[in-house]
N, C-alpha and C positions, 0 to 999 in steps of 0.2 A: 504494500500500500504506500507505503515511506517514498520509493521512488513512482509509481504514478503518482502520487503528488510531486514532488520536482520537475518534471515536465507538465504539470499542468493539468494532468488526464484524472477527471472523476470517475469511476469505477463503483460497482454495487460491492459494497463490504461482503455479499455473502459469495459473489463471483470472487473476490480476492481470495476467502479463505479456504473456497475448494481448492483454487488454482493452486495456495498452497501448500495442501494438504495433497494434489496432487504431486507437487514437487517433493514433499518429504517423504513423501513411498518409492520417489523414484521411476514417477513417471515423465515419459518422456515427450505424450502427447495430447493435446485435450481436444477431444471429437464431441462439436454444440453444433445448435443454431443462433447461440446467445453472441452477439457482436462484441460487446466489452471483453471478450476473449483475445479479441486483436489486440487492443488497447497494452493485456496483461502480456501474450506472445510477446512486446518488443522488450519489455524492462525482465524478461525473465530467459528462460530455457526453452521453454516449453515450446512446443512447436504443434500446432494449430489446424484442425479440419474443420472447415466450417460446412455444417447440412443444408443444402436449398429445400 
């Protein structure tokens, strides 16, 4: 969250603490159709499929 705030970017608190909760399992990608996933993709790891 720390650094989407430094660049600027608002984010759903509960989109953040999957994303990081997927990070501390060690995962390596997050498959949504929730857009603030983008957001999280750049200041983290994780690497992003978005569903149409």
């Amino acid at each position: 969250m720390g650094s989407l705030l430094r660049i600027g970017q608002q984010v759903n608190a509960l989109d953040v603490l999957i994303a990081g909760t997927a990070v501390a399992n060690g995962a390596e990608k997050i498959i949504s159709k929730d857009r603030d996933y983008e957001k999280i993709a750049k200041v983290s790891d994780l690497k992003l499929e978005i569903l149409r």
